[in-house]
N, C-alpha and C positions, 0 to 999 in steps of 0.2 A: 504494500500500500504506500506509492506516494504520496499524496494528499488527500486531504477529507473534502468530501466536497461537503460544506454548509448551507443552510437555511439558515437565515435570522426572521426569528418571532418576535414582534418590537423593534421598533427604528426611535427612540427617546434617545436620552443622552448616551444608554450605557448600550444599546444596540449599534447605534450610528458612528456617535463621537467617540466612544471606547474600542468596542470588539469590532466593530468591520475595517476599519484601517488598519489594526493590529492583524486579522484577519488575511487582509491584503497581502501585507508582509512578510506575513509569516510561509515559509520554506516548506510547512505541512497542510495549509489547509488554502480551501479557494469558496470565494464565495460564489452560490449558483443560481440563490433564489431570495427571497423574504418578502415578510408579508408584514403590515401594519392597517389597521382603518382607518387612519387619516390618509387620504387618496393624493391629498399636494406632497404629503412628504413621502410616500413610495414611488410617487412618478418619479418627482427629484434624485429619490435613491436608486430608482432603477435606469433613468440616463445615465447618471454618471458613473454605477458599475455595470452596465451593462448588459442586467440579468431583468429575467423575468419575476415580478413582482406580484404579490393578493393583497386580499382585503382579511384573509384571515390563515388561520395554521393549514386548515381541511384541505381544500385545495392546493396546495403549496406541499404537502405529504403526497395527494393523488397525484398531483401534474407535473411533479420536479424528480430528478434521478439525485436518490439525495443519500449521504453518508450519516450524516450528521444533522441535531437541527440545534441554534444558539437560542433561548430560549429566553427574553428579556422583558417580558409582557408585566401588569402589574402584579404585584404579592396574591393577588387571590384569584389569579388565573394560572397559577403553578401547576397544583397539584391536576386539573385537566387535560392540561396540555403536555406536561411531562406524560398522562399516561396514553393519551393518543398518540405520540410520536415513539414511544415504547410498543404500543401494540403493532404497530407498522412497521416494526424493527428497526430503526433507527437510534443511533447514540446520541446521546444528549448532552448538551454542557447549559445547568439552569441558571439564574440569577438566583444570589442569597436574598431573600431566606427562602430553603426548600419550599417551604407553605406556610399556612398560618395557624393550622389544627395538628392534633394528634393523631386523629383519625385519618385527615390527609396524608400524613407524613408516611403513616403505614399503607396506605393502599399508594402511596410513590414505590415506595421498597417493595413493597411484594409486584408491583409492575415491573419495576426493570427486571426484578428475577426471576419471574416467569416466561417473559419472552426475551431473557438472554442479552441484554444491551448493556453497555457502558452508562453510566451518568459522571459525570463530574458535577457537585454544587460549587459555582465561585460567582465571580471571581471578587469574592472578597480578599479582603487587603493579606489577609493567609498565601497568597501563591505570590504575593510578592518576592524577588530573589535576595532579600533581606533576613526575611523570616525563615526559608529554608535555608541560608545559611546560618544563623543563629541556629535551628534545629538540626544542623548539621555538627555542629562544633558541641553541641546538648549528646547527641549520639556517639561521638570519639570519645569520650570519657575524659577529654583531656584538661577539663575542669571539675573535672569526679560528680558526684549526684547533684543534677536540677534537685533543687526544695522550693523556689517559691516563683513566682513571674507579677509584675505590678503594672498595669496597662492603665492610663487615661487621655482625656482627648478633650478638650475643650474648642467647639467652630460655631459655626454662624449656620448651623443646621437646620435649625428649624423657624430660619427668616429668608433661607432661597426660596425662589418663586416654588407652590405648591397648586398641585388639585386639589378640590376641596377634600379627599379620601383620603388623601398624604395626611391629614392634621386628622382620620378618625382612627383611633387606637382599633377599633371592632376590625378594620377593613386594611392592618396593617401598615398607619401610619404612626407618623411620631418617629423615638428614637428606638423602641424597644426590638422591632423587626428591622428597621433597614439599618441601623449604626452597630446595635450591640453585638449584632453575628460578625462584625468586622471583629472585634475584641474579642469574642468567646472561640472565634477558630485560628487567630492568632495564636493566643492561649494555649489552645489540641492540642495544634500544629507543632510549638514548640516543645511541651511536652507530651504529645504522641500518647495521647490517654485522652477518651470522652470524661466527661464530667457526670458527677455522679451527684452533687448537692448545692444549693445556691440558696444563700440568705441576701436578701437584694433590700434596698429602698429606694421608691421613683416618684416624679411627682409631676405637676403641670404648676408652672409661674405666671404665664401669662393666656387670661382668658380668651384672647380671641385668635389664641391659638391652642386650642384643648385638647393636646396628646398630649404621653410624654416626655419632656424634653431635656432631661436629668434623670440622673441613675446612679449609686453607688452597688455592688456588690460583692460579694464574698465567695468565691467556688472552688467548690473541690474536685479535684480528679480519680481517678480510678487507681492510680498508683501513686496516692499520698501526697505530689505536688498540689499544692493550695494557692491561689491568685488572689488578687483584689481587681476590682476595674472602675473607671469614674467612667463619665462622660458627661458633659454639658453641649446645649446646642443652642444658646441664645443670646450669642451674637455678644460678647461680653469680652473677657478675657479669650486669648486665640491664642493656643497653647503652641501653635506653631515659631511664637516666638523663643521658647525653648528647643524647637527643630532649625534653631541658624536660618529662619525665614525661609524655609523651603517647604511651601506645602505640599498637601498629601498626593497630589500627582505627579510626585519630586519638581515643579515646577518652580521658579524662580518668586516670590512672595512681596508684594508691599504691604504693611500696616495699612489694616480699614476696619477699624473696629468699630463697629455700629453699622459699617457701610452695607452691609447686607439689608437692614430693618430699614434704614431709610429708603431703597430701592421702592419698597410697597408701602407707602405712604399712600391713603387715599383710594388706592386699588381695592374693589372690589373682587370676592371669589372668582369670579368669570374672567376679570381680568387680571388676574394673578397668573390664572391657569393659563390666558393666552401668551401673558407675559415668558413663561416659563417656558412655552413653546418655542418661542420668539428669541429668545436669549440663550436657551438650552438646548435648542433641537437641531436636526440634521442642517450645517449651513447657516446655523448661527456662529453671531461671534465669539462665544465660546469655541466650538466646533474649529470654528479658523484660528483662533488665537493656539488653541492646542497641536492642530496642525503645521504651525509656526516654529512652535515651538520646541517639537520632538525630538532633534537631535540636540538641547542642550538640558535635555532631562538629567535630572540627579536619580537617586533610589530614590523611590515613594515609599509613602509608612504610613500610619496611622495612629499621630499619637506618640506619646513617650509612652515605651514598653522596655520594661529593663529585667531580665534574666536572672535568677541567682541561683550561682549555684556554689560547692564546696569550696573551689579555690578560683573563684573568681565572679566579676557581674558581667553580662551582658547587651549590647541598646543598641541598635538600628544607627546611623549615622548617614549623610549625604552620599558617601561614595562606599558605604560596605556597612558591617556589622564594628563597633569600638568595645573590644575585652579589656576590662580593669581588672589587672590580675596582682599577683603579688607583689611586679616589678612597675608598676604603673601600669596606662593607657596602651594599647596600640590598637594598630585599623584592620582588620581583613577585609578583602575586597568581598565582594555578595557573589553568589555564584549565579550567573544570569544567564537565562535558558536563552530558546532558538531565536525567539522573537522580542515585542514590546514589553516591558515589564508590566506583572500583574497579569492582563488579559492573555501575550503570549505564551506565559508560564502555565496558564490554564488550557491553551491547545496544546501543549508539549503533554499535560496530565494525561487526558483523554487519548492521544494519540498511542504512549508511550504504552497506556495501558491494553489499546487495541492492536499492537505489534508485539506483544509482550513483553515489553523493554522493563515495566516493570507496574505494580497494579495502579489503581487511584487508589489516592488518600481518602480526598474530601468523595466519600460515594456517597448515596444516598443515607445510608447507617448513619453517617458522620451529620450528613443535612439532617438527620429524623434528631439525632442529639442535641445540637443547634437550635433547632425549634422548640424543644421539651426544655432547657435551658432560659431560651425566651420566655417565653410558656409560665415555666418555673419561679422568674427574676418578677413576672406582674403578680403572681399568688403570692409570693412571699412579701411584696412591698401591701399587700392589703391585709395581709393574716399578720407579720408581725414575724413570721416565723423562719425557723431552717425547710425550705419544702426538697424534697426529694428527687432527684433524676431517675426513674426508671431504666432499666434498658431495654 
């Protein structure tokens, strides 16, 4: 198999401006087909790749010779679409979070292994080539036993242009579904263990935007490493000033604190959400500014994440992973797969695992833990209590 050939499902930010350029690039996969129902931005998308375009998944499985489909649609179109494009045989690579139920999350897993298909869940900030090197240097032993990992993130989350379903916590908005799984599979990932317990507290500060948008918690893993994780998304303190001003797309950073909140002065829901199209969609300026800027990308991250382990700490840095060990600081460089960071690392997963190069990580198991973790962090911020991860 030289290349995959791809479907994307969703043309938004992380279908368009993320995975299909990365896609493009990338030395294993080709894009062939995609499907979105906004009809301006799949024409758009499909001149300038070239490929035939729908209006939804169905078609685009019946009419396309397809390997793969990229799967980018919103949170509570997952678990459907994951399992039509599994029963048609096809490999999947979904957007995090797997889904929004428990119940979904297992009829995801028992689709793919019944009809024998690959899934990757990403591409959250976990396939960055940061974090697998970190998790690589965690597996050498050559800092003796991981015991703890401490993750937080302070952005302007929850004042970027939203739909009005992005601010409903039911319908998988807010921070709980689309931010926290960037920190809880970081976490796995670097210790290489689901989690098994979470004491959490979350909240909502500003009413006219009522999910929520703040989180502290506490979790455990399966093999005794213990984490903490924050996150804040309102537009406040930008924790990236602790990341040498480089935000999380490794891109180049000015200070704008507030600047987010004052974008939506005055806007209306309707025109929030066109806004958002408009500034975040396929050929916006986002999309060009990013495209601009790719070849002076640093590592992307998520946050200060820092490692501990017996004889020494670990933390993401602009050009690698920075070990503080016994003798001081030094840098290792990140081990950077075939393609774009992040999204490329996520078609190396997939591929690697359908040539046998070696399995996925993040399967659907990993995505079913992720959500039950989610799941987990809103019952415990209401109960008060330690609630439990199942597996």
């Amino acid at each position: 198999m030289d290349r995959l050939r791809f479907g994307i499902c969703g043309l938004g930010f992380a279908g368009s401006v993320l995975m299909a350029p990365a896609m493009k690039r990338h030395p294993s996969a080709e894009i062939v087909a995609a499907c979105d129902p906004n009809a301006e931005t799949r024409a758009a998308f499909g001149r300038d790749y070239g490929i035939a375009t729908y209006d939804s998944l169905l078609p685009m499985l019946d009419n396309t010779d397809l390997d793969a489909v990229y799967i980018a649609s919103p949170h509570q179109y997952h678990c459907e679409q994951v399992v039509l494009a599994a029963e048609r045989g096809k490999h999947i690579i979904v957007e995090k979070p797997l889904t929004l139920s428990e119940d979904d999350a297992q009829r995801m897993v028992d689709a793919v292994e019944r009809h024998k298909v690959q899934i990757v869940v990403g591409t959250s900030r976990s396939h960055d080539p940061v974090v697998k090197t970190m998790r690589d240097i965690v597996r050498s032993g050559e800092l003796g036993r991981l015991a703890m990992i401490n993750a937080w993130n302070y952005t302007d989350y929850l004042y970027r242009p939203r739909r009005p379903e992005e601010l409903d916590t039911s319908k998988g908005g807010g921070i709980l579904f689309s931010q926290l799984p960037h920190q809880l599979d970081v976490i796995k990932t670097i210790a290489n263990a689901p989690i098994v317990s979470v004491r959490a507290g979350s909240g909502k500060l500003d009413p006219q935007r009522p999910t929520e948008g703040h989180c502290a918690a506490f979790v455990t893993l399966s093999n005794g490493v213990f984490a903490t994780l924050a996150y804040s998304g309102y537009d406040h303190f930008d924790s990236d000033e602790l990341q040498f001003w480089i935000a999380e797309s490794g891109r180049e950073k000015r200070p704008n604190h507030g600047g987010a909140r004052k974008l939506l002065v005055e806007l209306t829901p309707a025109e929030e959400a066109s806004f958002k199209t408009q500034r975040l969609g396929y050929g916006g300026p986002v999309a060009r500014n990013y495209a601009a800027t790719e070849a002076n990308r640093k590592q992307p991250h998520f946050g200060i994440v820092i490692a501990t382990c017996e004889r020494g700490d670990l933390r993401p840095c602009p050009d690698g992973v920075l070990i503080y060990g016994d003798d001081g600081p030094r840098t290792v460089p990140a081990h950077v797969g075939r393609g774009a960071y992040g999204q490329g690392d996520t078609i190396d997963e997939l591929y690697d695992a359908l040539v046998g190069t070696q399995p996925t990580l993040r399967d659907a198991a990993f995505g079913r833990n992720t959500v039950l973790a989610c799941l987990a962090v809103l019952q415990s911020s209401k109960t008060g209590r330690e609630v439990p991860v199942l597996p």
